[in-house]
PDBQT receptor file of N, H, CA, C and O in Angstrom, charges set to zero:
ATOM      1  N   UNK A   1      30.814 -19.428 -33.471  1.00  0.00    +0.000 N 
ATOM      2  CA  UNK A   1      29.796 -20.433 -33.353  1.00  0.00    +0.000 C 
ATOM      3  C   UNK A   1      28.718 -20.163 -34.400  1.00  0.00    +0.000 C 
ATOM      4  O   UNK A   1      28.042 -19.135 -34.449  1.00  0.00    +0.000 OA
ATOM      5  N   UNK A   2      28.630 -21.274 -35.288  1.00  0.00    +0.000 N 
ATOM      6  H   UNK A   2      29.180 -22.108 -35.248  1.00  0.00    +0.000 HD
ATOM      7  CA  UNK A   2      27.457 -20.971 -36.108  1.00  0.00    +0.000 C 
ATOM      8  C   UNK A   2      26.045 -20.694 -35.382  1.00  0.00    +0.000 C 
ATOM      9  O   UNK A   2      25.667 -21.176 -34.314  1.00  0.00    +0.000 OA
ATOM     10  N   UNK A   3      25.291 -19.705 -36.311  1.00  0.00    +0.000 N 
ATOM     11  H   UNK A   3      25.599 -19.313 -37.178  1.00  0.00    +0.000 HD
ATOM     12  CA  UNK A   3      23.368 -19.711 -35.451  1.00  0.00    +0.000 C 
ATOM     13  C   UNK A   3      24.154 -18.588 -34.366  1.00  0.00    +0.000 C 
ATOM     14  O   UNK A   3      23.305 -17.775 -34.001  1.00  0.00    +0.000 OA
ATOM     15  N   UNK A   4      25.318 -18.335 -33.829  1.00  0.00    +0.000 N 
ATOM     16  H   UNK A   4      26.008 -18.995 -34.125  1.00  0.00    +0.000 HD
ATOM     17  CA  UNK A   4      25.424 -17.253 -32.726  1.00  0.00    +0.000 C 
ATOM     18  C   UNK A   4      24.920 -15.901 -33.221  1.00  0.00    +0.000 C 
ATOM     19  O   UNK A   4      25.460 -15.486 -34.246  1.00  0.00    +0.000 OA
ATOM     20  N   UNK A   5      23.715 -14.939 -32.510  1.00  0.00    +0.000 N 
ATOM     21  H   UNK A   5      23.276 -15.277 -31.677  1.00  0.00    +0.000 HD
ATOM     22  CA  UNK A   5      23.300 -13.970 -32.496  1.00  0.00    +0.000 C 
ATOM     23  C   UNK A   5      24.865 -13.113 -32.646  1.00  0.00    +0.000 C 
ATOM     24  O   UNK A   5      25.911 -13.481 -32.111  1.00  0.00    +0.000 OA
ATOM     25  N   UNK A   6      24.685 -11.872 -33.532  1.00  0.00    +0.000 N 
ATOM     26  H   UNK A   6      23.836 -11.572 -33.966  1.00  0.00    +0.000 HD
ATOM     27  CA  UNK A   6      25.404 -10.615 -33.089  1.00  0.00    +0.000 C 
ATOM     28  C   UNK A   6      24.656  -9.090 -33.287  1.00  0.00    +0.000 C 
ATOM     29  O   UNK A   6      23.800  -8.661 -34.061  1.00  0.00    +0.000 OA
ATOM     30  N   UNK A   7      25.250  -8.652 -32.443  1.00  0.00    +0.000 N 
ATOM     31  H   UNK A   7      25.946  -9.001 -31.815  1.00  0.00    +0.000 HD
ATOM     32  CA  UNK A   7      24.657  -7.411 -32.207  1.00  0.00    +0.000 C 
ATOM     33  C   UNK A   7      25.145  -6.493 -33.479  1.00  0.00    +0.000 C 
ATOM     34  O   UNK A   7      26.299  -6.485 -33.906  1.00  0.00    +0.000 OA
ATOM     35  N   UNK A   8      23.888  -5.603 -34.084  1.00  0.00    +0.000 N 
ATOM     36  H   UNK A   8      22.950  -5.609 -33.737  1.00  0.00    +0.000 HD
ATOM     37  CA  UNK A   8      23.710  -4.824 -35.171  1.00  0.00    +0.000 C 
ATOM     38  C   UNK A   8      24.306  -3.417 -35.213  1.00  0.00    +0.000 C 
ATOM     39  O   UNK A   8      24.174  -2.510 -36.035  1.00  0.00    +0.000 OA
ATOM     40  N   UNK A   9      24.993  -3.511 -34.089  1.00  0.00    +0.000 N 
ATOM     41  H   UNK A   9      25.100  -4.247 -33.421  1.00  0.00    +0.000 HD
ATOM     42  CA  UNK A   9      25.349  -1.946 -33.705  1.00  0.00    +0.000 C 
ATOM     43  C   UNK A   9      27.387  -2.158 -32.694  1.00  0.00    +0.000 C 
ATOM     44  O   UNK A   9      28.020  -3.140 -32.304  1.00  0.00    +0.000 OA
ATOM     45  N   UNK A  10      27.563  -1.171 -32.688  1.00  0.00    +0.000 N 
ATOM     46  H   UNK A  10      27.049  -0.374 -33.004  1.00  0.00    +0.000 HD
ATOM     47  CA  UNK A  10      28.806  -0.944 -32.031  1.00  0.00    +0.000 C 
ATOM     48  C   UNK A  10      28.541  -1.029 -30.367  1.00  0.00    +0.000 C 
ATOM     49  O   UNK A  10      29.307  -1.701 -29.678  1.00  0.00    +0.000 OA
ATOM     50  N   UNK A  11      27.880  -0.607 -30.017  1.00  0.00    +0.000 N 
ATOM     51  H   UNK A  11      27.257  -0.061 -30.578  1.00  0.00    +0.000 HD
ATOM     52  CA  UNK A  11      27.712  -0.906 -28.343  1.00  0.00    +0.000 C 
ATOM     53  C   UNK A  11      27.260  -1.967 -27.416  1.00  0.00    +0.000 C 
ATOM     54  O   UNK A  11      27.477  -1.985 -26.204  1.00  0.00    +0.000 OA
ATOM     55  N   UNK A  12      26.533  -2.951 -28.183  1.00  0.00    +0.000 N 
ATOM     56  H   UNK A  12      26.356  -2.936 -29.167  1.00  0.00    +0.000 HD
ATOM     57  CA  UNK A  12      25.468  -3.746 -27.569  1.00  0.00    +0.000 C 
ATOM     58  C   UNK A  12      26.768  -5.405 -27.091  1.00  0.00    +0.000 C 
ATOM     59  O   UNK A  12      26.189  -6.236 -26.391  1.00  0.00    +0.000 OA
ATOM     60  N   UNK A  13      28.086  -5.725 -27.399  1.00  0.00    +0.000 N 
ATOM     61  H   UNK A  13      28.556  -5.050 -27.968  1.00  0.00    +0.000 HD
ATOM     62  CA  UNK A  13      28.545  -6.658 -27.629  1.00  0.00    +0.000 C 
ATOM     63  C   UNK A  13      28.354  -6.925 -26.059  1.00  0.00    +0.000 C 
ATOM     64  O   UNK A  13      27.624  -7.860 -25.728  1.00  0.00    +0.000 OA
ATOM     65  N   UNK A  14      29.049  -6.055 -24.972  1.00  0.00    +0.000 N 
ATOM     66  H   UNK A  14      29.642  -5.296 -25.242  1.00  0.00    +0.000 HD
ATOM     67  CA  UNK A  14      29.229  -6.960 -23.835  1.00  0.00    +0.000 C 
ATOM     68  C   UNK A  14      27.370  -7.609 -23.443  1.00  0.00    +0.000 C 
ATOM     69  O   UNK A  14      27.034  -8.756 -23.146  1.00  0.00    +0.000 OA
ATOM     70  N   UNK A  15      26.626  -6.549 -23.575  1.00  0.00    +0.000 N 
ATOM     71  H   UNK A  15      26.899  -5.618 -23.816  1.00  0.00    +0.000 HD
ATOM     72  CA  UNK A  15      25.472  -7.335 -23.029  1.00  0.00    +0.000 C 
ATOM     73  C   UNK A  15      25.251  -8.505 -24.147  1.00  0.00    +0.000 C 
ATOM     74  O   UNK A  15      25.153  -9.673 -23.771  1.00  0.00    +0.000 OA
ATOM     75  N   UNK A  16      25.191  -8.237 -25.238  1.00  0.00    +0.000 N 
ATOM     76  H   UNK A  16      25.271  -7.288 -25.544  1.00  0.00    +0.000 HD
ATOM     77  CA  UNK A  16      24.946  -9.761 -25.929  1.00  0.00    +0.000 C 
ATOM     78  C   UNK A  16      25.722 -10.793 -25.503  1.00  0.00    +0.000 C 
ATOM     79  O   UNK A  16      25.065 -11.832 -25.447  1.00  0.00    +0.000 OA
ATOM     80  N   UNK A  17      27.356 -10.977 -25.037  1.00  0.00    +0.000 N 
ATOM     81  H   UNK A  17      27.890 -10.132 -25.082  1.00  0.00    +0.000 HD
ATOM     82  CA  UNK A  17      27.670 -12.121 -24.564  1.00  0.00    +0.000 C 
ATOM     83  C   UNK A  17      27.093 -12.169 -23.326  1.00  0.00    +0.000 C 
ATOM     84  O   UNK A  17      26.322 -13.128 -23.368  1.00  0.00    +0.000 OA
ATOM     85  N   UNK A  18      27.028 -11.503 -21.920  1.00  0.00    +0.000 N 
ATOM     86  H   UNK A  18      27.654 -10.723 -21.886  1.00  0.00    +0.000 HD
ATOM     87  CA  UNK A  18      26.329 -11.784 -20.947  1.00  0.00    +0.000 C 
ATOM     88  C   UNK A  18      25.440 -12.722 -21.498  1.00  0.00    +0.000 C 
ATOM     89  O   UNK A  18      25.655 -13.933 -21.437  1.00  0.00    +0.000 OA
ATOM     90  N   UNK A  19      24.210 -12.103 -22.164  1.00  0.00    +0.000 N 
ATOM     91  H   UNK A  19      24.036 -11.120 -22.214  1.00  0.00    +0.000 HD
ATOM     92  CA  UNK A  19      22.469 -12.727 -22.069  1.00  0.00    +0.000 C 
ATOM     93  C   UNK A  19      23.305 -14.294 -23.167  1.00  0.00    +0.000 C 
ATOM     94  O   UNK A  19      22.746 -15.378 -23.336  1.00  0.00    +0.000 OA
ATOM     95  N   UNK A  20      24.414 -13.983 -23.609  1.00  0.00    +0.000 N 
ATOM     96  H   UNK A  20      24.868 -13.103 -23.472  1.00  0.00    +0.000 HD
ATOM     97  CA  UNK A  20      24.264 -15.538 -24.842  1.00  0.00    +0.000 C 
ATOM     98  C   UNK A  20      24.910 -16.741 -23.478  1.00  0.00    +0.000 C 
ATOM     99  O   UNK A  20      24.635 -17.925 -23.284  1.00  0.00    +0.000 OA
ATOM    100  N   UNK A  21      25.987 -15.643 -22.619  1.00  0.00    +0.000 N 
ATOM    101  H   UNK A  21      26.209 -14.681 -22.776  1.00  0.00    +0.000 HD
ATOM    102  CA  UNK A  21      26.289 -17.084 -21.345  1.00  0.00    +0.000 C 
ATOM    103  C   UNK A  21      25.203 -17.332 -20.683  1.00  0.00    +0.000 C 
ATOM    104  O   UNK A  21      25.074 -18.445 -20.174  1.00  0.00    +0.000 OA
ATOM    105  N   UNK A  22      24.107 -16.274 -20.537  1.00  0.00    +0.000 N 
ATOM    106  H   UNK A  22      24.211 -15.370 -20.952  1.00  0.00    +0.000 HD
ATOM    107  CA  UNK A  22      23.540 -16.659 -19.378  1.00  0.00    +0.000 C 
ATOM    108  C   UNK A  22      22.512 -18.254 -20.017  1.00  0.00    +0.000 C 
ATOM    109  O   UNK A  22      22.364 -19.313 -19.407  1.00  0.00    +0.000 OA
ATOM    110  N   UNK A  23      22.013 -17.910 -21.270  1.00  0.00    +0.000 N 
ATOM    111  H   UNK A  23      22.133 -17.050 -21.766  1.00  0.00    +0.000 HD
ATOM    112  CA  UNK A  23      21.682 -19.068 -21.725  1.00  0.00    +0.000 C 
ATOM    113  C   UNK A  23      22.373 -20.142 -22.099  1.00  0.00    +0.000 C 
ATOM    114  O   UNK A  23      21.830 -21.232 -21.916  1.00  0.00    +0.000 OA
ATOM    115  N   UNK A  24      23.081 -20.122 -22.418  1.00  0.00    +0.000 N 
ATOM    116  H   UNK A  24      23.522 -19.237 -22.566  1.00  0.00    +0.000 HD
ATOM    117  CA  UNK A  24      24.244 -21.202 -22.553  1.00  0.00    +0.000 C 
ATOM    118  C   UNK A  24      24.222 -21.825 -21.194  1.00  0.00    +0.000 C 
ATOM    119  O   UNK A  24      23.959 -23.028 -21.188  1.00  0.00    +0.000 OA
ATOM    120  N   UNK A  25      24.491 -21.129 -19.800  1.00  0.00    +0.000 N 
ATOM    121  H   UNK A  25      24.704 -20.152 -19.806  1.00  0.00    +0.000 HD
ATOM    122  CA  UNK A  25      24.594 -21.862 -18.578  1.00  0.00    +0.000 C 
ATOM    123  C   UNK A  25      23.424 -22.634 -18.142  1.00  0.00    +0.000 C 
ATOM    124  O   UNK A  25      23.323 -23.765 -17.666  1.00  0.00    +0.000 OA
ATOM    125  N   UNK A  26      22.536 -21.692 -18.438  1.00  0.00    +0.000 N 
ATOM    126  H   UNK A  26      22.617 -20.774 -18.824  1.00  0.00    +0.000 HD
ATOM    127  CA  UNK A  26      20.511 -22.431 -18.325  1.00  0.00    +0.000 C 
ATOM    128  C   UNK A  26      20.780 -23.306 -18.992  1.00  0.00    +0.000 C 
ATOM    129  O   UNK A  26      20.571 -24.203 -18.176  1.00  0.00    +0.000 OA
ATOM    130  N   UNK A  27      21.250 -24.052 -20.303  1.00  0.00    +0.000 N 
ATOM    131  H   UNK A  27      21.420 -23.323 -20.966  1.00  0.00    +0.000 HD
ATOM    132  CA  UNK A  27      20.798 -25.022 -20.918  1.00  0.00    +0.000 C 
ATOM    133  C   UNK A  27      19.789 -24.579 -22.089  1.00  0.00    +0.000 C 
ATOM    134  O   UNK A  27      19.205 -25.391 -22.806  1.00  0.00    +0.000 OA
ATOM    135  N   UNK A  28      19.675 -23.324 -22.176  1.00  0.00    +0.000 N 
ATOM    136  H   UNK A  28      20.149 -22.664 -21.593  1.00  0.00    +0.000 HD
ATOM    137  CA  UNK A  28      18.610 -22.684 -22.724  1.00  0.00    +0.000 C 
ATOM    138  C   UNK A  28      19.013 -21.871 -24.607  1.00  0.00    +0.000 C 
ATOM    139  O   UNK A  28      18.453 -21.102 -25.387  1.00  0.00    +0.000 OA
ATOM    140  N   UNK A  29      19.636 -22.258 -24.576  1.00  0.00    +0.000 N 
ATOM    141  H   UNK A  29      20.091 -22.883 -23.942  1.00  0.00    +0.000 HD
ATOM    142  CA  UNK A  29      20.148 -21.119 -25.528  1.00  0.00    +0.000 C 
ATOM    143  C   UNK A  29      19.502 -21.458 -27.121  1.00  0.00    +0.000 C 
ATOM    144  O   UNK A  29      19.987 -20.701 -27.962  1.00  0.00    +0.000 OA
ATOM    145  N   UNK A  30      18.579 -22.378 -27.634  1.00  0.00    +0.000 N 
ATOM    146  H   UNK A  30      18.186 -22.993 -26.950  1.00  0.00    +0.000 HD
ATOM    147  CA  UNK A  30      17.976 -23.149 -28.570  1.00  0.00    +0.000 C 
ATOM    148  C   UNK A  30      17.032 -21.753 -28.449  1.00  0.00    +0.000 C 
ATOM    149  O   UNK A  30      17.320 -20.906 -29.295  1.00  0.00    +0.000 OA
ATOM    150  N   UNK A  31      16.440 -21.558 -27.940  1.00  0.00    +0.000 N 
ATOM    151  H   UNK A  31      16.206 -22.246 -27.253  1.00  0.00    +0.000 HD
ATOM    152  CA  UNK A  31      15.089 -20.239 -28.061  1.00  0.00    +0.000 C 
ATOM    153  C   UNK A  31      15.999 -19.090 -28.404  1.00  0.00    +0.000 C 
ATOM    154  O   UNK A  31      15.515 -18.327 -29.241  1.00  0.00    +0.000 OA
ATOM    155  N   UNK A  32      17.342 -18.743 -27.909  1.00  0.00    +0.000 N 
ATOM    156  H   UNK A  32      17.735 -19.363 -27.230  1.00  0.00    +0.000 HD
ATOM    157  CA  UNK A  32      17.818 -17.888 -27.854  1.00  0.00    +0.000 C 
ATOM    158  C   UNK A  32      18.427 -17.632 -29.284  1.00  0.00    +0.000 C 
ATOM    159  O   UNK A  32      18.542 -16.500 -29.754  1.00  0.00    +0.000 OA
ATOM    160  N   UNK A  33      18.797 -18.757 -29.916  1.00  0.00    +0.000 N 
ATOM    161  H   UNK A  33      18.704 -19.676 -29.534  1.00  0.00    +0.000 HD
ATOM    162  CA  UNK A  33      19.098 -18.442 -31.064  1.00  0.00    +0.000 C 
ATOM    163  C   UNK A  33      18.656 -18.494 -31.952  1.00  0.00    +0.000 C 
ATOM    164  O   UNK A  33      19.307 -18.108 -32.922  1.00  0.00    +0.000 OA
ATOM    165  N   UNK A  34      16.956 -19.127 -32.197  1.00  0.00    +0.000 N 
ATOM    166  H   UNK A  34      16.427 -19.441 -31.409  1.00  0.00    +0.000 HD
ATOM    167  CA  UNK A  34      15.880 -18.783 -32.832  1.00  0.00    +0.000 C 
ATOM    168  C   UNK A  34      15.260 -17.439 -32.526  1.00  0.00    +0.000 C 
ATOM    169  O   UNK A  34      14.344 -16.935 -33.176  1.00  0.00    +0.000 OA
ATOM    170  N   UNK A  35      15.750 -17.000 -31.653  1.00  0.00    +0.000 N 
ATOM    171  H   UNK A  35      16.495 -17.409 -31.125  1.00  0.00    +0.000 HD
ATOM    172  CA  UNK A  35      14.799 -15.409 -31.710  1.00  0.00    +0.000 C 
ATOM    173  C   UNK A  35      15.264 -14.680 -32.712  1.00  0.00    +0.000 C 
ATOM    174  O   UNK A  35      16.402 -15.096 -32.930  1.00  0.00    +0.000 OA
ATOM    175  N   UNK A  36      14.952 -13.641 -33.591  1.00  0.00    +0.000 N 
ATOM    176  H   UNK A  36      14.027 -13.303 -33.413  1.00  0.00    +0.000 HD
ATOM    177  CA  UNK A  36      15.327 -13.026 -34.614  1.00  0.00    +0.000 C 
ATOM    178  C   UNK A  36      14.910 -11.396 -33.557  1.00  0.00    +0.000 C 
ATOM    179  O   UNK A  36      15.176 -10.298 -34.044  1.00  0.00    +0.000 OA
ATOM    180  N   UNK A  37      14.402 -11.487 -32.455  1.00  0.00    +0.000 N 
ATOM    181  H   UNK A  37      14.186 -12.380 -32.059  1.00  0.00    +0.000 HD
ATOM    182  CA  UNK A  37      14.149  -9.929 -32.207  1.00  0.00    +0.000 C 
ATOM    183  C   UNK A  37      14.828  -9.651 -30.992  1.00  0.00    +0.000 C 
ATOM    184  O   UNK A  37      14.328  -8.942 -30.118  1.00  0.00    +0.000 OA
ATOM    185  N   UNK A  38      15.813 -10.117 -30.910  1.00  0.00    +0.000 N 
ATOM    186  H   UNK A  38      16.219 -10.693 -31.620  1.00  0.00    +0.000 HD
ATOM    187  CA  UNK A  38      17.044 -10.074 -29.350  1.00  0.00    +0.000 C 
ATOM    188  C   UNK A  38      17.263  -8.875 -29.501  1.00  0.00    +0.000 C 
ATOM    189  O   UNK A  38      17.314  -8.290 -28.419  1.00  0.00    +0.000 OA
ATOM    190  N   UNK A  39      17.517  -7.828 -30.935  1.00  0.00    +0.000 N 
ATOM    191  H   UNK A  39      17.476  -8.304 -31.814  1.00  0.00    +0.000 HD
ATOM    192  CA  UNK A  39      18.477  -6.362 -30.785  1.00  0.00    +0.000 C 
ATOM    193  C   UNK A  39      17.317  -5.618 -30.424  1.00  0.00    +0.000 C 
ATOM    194  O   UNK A  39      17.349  -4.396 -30.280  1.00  0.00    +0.000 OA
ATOM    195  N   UNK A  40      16.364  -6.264 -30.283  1.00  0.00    +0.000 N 
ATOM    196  H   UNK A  40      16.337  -7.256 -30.400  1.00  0.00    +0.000 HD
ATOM    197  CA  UNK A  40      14.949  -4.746 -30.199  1.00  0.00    +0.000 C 
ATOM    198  C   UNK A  40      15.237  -5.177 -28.607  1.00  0.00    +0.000 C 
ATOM    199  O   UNK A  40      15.079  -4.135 -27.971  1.00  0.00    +0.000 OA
ATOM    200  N   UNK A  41      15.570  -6.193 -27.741  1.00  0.00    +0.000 N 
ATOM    201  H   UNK A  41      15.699  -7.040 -28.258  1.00  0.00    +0.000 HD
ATOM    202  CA  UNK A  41      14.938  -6.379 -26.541  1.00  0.00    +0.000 C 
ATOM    203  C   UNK A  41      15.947  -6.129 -25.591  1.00  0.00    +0.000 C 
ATOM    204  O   UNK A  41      15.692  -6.257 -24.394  1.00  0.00    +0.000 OA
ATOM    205  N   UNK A  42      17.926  -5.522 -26.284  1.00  0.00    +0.000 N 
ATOM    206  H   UNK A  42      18.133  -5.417 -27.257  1.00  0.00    +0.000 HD
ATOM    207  CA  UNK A  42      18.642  -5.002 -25.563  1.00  0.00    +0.000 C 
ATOM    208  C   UNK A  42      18.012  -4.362 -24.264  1.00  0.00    +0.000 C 
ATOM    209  O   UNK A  42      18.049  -4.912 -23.163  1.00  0.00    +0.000 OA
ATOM    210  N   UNK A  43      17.494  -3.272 -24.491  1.00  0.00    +0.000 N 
ATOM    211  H   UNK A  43      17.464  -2.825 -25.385  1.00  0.00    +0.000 HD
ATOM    212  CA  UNK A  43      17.192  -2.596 -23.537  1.00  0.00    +0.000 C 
ATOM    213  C   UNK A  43      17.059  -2.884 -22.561  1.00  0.00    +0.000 C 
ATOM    214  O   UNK A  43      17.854  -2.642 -21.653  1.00  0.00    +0.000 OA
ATOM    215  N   UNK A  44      15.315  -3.890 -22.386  1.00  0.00    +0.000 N 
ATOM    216  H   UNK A  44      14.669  -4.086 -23.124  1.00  0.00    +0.000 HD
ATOM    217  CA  UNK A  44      15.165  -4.850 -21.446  1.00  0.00    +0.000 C 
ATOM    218  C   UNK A  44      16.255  -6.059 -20.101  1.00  0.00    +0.000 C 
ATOM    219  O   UNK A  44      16.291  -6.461 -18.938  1.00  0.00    +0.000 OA
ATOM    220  N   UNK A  45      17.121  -6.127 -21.785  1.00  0.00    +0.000 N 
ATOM    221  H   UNK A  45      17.092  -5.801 -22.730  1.00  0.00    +0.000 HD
ATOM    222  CA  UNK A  45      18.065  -7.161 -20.988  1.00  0.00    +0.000 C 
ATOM    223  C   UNK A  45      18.833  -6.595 -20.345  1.00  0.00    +0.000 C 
ATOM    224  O   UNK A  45      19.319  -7.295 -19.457  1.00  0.00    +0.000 OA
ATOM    225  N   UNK A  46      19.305  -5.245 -20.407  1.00  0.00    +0.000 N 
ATOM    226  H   UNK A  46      18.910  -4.676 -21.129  1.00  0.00    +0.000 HD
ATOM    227  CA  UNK A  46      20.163  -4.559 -20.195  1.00  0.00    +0.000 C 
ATOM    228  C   UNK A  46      19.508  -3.977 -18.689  1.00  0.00    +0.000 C 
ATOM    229  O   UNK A  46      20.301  -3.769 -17.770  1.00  0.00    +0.000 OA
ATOM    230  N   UNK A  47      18.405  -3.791 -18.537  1.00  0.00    +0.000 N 
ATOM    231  H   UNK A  47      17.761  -3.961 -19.283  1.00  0.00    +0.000 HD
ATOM    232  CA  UNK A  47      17.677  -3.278 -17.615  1.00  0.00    +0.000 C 
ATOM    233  C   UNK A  47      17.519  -4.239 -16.271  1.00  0.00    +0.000 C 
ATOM    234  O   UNK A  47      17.552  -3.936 -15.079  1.00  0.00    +0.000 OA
ATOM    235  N   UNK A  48      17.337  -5.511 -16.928  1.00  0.00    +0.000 N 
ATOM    236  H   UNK A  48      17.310  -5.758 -17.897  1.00  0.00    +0.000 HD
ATOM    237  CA  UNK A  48      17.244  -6.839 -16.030  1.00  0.00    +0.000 C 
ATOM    238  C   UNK A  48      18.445  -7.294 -15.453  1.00  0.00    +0.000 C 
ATOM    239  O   UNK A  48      18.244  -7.712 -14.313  1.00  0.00    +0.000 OA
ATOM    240  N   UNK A  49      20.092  -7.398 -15.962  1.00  0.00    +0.000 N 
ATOM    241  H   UNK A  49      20.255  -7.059 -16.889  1.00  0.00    +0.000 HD
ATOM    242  CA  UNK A  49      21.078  -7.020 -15.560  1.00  0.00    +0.000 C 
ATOM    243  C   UNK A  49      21.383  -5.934 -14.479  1.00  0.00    +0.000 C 
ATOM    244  O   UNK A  49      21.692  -6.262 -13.334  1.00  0.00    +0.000 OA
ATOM    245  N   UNK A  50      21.317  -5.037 -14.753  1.00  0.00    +0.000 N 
ATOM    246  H   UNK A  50      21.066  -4.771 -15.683  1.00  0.00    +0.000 HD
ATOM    247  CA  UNK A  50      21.654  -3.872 -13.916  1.00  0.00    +0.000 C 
ATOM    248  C   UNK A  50      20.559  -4.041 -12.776  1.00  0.00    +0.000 C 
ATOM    249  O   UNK A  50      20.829  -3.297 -11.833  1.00  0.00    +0.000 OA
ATOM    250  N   UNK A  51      19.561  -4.689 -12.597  1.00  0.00    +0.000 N 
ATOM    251  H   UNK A  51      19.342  -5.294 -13.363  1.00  0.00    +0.000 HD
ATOM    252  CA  UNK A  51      18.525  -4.824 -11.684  1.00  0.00    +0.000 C 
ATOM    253  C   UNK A  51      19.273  -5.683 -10.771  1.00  0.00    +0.000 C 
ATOM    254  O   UNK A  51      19.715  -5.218  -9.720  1.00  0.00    +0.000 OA
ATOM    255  N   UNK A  52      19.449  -6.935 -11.107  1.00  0.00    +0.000 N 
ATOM    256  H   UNK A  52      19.090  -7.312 -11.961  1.00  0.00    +0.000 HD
ATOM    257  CA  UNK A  52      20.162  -7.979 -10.723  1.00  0.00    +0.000 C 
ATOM    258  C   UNK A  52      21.543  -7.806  -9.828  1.00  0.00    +0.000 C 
ATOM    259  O   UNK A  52      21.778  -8.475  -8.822  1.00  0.00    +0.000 OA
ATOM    260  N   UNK A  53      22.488  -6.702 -10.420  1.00  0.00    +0.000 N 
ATOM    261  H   UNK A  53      22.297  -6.158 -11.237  1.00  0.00    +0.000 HD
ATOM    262  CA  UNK A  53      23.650  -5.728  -9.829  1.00  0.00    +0.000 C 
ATOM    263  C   UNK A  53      23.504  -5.699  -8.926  1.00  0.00    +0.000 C 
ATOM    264  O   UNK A  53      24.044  -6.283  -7.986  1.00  0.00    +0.000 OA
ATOM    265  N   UNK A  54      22.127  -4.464  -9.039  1.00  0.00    +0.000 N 
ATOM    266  H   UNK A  54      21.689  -3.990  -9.802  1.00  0.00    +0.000 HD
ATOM    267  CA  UNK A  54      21.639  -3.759  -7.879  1.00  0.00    +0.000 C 
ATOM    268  C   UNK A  54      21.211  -5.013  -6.634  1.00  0.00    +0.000 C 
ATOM    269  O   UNK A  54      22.078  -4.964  -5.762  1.00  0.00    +0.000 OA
ATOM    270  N   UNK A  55      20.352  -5.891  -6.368  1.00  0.00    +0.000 N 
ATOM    271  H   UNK A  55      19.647  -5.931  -7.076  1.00  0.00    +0.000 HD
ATOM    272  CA  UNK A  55      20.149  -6.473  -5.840  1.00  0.00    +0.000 C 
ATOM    273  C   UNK A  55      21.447  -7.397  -4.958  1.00  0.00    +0.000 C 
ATOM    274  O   UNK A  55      21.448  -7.738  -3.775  1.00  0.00    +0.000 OA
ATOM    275  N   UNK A  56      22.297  -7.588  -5.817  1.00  0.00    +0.000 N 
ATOM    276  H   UNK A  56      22.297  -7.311  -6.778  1.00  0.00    +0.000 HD
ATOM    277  CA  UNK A  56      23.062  -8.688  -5.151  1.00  0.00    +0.000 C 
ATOM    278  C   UNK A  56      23.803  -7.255  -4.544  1.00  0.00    +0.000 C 
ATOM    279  O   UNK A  56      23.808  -7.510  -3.340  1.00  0.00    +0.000 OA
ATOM    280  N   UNK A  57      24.072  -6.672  -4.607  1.00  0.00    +0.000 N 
ATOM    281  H   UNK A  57      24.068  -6.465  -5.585  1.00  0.00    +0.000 HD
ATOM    282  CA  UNK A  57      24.622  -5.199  -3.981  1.00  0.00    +0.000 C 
ATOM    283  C   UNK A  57      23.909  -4.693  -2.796  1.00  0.00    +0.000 C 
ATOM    284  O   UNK A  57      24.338  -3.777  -2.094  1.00  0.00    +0.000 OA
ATOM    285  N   UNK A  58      23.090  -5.159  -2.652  1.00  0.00    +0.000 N 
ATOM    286  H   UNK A  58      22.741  -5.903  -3.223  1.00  0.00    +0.000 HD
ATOM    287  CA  UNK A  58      21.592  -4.651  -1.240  1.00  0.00    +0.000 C 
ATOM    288  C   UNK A  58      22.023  -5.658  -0.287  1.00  0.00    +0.000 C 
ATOM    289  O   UNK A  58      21.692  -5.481   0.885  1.00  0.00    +0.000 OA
ATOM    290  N   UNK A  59      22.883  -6.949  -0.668  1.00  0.00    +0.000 N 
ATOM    291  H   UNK A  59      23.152  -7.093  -1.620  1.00  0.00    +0.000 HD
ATOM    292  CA  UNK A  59      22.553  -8.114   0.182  1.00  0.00    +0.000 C 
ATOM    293  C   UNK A  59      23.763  -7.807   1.422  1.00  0.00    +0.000 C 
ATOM    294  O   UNK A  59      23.864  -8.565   2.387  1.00  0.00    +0.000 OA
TER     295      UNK A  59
């Protein structure tokens, strides 16, 4: 897909498709592929995921 973000490194691919479906499903993905600072904010996303895990895992 043209404009599709990729990750700058060897590890980051599965969370980059996660966060690129999750916008894609929002309807959202226009911000997402204007961001130029998605590889600095892995972490985060990666953090917000595994939060999310955890939660539906408590229920």
């Amino acid at each position: 897909m043209k404009k599709a973000p990729t990750q700058t490194n060897n590890t980051d691919c599965g969370m980059s498709v996660c966060k690129y479906m999750e916008n894609i499903i929002r309807q959202n993905n226009s911000s997402w592929m204007q961001r130029t600072d998605w590889q600095e904010k892995i972490p985060k996303y990666r953090a917000e995921f595994e939060y999310g895990l955890f939660c539906a895992a408590m229920k």
